[in-house]
N, C-alpha and C positions, 0 to 999 in steps of 0.2 A: 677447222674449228668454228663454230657457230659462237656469234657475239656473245650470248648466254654461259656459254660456256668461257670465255676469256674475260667477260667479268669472273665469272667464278673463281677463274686463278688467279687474275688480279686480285680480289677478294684474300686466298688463300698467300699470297706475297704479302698483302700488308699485314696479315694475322702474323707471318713469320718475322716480319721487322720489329713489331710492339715486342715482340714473344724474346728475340734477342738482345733489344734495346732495354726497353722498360721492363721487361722481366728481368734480367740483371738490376736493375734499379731497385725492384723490390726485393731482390733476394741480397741487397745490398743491407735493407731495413731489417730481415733476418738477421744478417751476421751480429749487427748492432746491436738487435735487443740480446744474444749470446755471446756477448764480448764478455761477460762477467761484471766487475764491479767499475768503479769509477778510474782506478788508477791503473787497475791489469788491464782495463779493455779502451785505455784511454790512444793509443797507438792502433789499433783498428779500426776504431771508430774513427780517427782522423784521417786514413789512407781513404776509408768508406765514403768520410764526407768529401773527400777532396774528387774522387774519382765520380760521384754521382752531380756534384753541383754546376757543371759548366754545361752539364746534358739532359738533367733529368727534366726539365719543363720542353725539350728538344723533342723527345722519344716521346709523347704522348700525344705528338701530330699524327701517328701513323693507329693511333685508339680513334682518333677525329674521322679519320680520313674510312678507318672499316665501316662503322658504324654508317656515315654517309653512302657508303658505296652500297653499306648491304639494304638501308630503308628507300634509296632510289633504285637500284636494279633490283632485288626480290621485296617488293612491301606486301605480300601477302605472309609471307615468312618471317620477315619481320616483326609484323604483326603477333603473328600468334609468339612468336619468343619474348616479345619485350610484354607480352598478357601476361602469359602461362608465368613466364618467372620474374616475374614483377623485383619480386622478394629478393632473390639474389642480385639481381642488377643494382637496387636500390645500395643493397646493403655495400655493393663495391665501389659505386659513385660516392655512394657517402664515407668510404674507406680512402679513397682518393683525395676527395678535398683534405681531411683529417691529416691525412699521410702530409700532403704538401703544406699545410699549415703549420705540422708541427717540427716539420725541416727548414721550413724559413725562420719561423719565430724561436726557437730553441738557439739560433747563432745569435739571435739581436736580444734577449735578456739576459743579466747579469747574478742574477741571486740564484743559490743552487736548486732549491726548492723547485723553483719554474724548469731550469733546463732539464733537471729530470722530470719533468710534468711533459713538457713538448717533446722530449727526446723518445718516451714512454709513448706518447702517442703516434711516434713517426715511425718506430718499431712494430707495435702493432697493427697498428693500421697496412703498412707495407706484410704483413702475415697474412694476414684476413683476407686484404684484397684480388690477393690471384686464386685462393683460395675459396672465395664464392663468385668469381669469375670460372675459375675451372670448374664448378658443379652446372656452370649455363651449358658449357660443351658436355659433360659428362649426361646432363638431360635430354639435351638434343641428341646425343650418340645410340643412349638407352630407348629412343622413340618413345619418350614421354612429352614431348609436345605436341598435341593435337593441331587437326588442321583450320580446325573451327574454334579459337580459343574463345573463350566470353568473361572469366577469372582465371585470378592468380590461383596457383594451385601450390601448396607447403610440399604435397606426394612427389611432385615432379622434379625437386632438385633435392630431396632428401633418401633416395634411396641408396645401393652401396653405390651403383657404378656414379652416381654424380660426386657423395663422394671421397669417392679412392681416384677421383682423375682432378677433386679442388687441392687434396690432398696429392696430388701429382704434379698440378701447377706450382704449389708453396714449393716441394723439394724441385723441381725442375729451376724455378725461378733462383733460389738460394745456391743451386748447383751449378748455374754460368757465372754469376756473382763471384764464389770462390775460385773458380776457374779463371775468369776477367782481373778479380783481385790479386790473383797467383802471379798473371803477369806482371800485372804493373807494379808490386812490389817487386818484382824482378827487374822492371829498368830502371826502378830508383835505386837499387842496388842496396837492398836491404834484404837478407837472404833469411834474417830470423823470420820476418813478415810475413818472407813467397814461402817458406815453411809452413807458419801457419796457416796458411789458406789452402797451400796445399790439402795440408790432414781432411781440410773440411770439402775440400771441392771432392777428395775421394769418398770423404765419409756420403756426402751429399749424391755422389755420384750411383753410391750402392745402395742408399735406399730408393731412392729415384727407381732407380732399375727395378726394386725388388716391387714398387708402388705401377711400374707400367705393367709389370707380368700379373700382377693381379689382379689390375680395371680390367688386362684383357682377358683374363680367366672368369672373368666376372661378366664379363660384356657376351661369354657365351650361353649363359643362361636370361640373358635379358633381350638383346639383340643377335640371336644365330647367324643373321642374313650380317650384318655388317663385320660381322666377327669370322665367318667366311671368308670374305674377302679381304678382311686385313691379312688372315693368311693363305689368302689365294694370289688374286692380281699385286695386294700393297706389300706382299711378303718382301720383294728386295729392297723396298724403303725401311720397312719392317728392323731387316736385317742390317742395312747399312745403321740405322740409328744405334742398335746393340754393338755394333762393328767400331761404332765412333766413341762411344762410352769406353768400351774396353781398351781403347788405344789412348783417350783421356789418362785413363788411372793407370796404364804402364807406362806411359812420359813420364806422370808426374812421380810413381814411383821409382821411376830411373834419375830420378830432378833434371828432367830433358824439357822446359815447360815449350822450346820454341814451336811455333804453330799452334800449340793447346787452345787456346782461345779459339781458332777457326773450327779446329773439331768437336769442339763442345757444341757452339754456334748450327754447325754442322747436324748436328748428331738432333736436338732440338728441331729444325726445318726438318728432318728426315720423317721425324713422327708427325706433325701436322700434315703434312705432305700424307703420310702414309694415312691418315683418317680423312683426306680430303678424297685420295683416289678410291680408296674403299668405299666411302660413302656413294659416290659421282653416281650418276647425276641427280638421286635427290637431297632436296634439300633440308626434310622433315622426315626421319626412317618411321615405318611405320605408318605412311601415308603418302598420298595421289601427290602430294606439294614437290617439283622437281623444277630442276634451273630452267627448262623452257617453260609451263607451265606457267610458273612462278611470275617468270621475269618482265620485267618495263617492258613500254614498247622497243621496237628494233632501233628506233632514233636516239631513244634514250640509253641504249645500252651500246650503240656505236657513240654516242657523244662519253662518255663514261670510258670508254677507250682512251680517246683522246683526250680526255683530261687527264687519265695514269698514264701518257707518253708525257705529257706536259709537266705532269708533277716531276718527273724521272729528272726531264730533262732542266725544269728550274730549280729543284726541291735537292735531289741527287746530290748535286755539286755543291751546293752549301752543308749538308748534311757533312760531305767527305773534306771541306775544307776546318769543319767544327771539330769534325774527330781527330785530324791531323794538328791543329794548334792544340787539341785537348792533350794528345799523346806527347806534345814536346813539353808539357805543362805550362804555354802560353798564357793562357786563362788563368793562372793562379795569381793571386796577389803578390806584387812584389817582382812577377814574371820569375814564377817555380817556388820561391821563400815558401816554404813551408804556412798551409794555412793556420791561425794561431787560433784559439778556442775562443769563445765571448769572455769577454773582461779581462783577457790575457794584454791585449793592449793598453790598460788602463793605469793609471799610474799605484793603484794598491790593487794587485790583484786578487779575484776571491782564493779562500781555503782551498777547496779540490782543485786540477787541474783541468778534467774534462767529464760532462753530468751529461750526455744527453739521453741513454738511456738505462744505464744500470744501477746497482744499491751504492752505498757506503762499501 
């Protein structure tokens, strides 16, 4: 394997850590804004909050760490991505701050008016944001970035396949979320809960599916060559991702949820994976721009090695020590006590119980 090419899966590793980490985060922000009102969706909203708060500023090291890797080893490619779709990236940077602004701030205010203001924001924002993320892949897949970018272009990330694959990310995202949520209201031994999420990691699960079969039916009239190959060479990635879906929704239909989480997880790296191999080796379809071409010098993309063994080997083991206090409920207040809403603690508490994102 040529250094180019092992950036490239390194590359393709950390797209699949954010993808499992913080896309459950944001599909976290989903369930929330569809929890219903204040007082019916005030018990999901709290599993939601408890299960994203010890990790969700964790998980967006490995958004850091792509982005580095991809403007130091390919910056001609870079280049023209962060031109051509200015629009979208903007729009999901500024969907990001919003998002964590209004999940911080929505626990430390007191009056109902505000926690539904912030909570409204952390909701949304968490929709939007994988959702004009996914239309950057869905551009790049469709070879609507050029290799000579010089402006942002509206045509490049608005057409179907960008997107039915942003609208892929939003259900993909929302769909590990209730998967992820499925379990952990199953070890707190709450089975109304791992019910509920149930219903939605399935419902989630079949629009998902019905939203990949149609970027890739769609990716055949836009990009043939790469649409080839997802069903030529990427077919058994292809097929393991359908394979892990299907086995998701008969667990949870059986209420068998143990391992679900891994093949959800699973099932999500299977599709990046399967449009990484597809793609290989360029980097911009539709154009000369490919991993050796592209890439840094040899120095710079051997040192880029060595910094993702280094990452592995510092970064790894904290990561896995964070998850394992997370899953004993370490990190909660109180060490597990249930976390208690803003103004719950306060000696007159307000009217509602819990405001962050829905009506009366």
């Amino acid at each position: 394997m040529t250094a180019s090419a092992a950036v490239g899966a390194i590359l393709l590793i950390s797209v699949c850590l954010y993808a499992v980490l913080g896309g459950a985060d944001f599909g976290g922000g989903l369930w929330d804004l569809l929890a219903g009102g204040d007082r019916r969706g005030m018990e999901p909203r709290r599993l939601i909050d408890e299960s994203i708060t010890p990790v969700w500023e964790a998980n967006h090291v490995w958004l850091v760490f792509d982005l580095v890797i991809f403007w130091t080893a390919f910056p001609r490619a870079f280049a023209a991505v962060m031109i051509t779709l200015a629009m979208p990236l903007w729009f999901a940077v500024g969907g990001i701050v919003l998002r964590g602004a209004g999940f911080a701030f929505r626990k430390e205010v007191s009056t109902l008016s505000l926690q539904r203001a912030f909570g409204a924001i952390f909701a949304v924002s968490s929709l939007l944001t994988p959702f004009f993320m996914g239309t950057v892949i869905g551009a790049i897949a469709a070879g609507r970035v050029p290799a000579n970018a010089s402006h942002a272009s509206l045509a490049a990330w608005t057409g179907a396949v960008p997107v039915l694959t942003g609208l892929l990310f939003t259900g993909a995202c929302g769909y590990l979320a209730a998967v992820y949520l499925t379990t952990e209201a199953g070890r707190r031994e709450n089975p109304r809960l791992a019910a509920y999420f149930s219903r939605r990691a399935q419902a989630a699960g079949i629009v998902t599916g019905a939203l990949s079969l149609a970027s890739l039916a769609e990716l055949h009239g836009s990009n043939p060559a790469l649409f080839d190959r997802l069903t030529g060479r990427a077919l058994p990635l292809v097929l393991v991702a359908g394979l892990c879906g299907v086995t998701v929704l008969a667990l949870l239909t059986a209420r068998r949820p143990a391992g679900v989480r891994v093949v959800g997880a699973l099932g999500v790296v299977a599709v990046i994976w399967g449009w990484g191999v597809a793609q290989y080796p360029v980097l911009l379809p539709r154009t000369a721009v490919t991993l050796s071409n592209a890439g840094a010098p040899h120095a710079t993309l051997v040192a880029l090695v060595v910094v993702f063994v280094a990452a592995v080997v510092l970064i790894g083991p904290s990561f896995a020590f964070l998850f394992y206090l997370h899953g004993r409920q370490v990190l909660q207040p109180d060490h597990g006590r249930a976390v208690r809403p803003a103004g719950h603690d306060r000696q007159d508490p307000p009217a509602e119980p819990y405001l962050p994102a829905g009506g009366s």
